[in-house]
Structures are given as structure tokens and as C-alpha cells.
FISE-28778 format. One line per 8 residues: number of its first residue (from 1); for each residue x, y, z of C-alpha. Coordinates in steps of 0.2 Angstrom, whole numbers. Layout:
BEGIN
NUM> X/Y/Z  ...
//
This chain:
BEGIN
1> 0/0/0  9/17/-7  1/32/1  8/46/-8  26/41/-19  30/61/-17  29/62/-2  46/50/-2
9> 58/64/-8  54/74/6  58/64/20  75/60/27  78/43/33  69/28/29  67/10/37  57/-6/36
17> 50/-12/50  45/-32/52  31/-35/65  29/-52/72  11/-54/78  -1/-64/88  -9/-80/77  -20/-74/66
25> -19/-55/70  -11/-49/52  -29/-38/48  -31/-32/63  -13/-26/66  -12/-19/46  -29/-8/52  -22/0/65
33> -5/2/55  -17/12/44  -17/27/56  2/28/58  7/42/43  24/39/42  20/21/36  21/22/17
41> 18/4/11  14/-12/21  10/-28/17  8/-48/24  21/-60/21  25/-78/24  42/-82/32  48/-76/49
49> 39/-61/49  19/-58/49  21/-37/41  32/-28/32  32/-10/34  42/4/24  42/20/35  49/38/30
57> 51/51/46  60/68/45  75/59/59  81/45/66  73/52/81  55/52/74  59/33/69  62/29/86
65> 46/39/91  38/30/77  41/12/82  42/13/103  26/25/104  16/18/89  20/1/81  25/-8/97
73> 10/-3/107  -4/-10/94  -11/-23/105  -6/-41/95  10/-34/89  24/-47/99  41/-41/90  50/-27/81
81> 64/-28/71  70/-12/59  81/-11/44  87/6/45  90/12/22  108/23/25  102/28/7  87/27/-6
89> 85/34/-23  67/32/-34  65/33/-52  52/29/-60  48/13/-69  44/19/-87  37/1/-93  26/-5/-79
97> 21/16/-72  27/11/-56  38/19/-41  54/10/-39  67/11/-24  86/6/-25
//
């Protein structure tokens, strides 16, 4: 889920967030990611992590912010763990109209 690919350029640090949940608590958890608007995409997986975030904050301190005071306090959220980007550029994907990251 791409909430607004502009809105990318503006911000200065990036990160992906994994969440481990409770069983069967994806939809729930993803809802009230929903509310969190510095979460720019999201989306369920299948391997050791139940949700993938990709979050973009103005610091490494609104991250922290972002993740102590919001993600981990979602009821049914049991782990964290951040990837922290040191560097993201986006172009745009000519043949498919799509925003890419490298």
C-alpha cells in the first residue's frame, strides 16, 4: 500500500519495520497500522515475519518515536525488528508506471 510516492523525496531517513504478531492477528494489526502516517507501504508476508512495513520520518529520532510509541504498542504486535536504508534513490519505472526504490 503506497500512500503518496512524493511524499518519499521529502523525507529523510527511511526504514522497514518487520512485525511479528499474535496468530491470526495480520488484519487487525495492518488496520491499525493504517493510522500511523509515516507508514508508506505495508504488506503480509510468509516467512519469519507476519508485516512488512516501509516507514519515512524527517529523523532517526522520529523513527524511534515511530516504532516505541506507535507500532509496538498496537495490541497483538509481539516483535519489532528495523532495517534502518543509509540511502534510497526512486526513479520511475517507465514500462510498468510504477515507483521504484534502489
Amino acid at each position: 500500500m503506497l500512500r503518496n510516492p512524493e511524499e518519499l523525496e521529502y523525507k529523510s531517513q527511511q526504514a522497514y519495520v518487520m512485525i511479528n504478531c499474535e496468530d491470526g492477528a495480520q488484519e487487525y494489526v495492518m488496520e491499525e497500522l493504517k493510522s500511523i502516517k509515516s507508514i508508506k507501504e505495508m504488506t503480509t508476508t510468509i516467512g519469519p515475519y507476519d508485516i512488512v512495513t516501509k516507514i519515512a520520518v524527517p529523523s532517526i529520532e522520529a523513527l524511534r518515536e515511530t516504532i516505541e510509541s506507535k507500532i509496538r504498542r498496537i495490541q497483538k504486535v509481539r516483535t519489532t525488528t528495523t532495517i534502518i536504508c543509509e540511502q534510497s534513490k526512486s526513479f520511475l519505472n517507465s514500462t510498468k508506471g510504477k515507483m521504484c526504490h534502489v
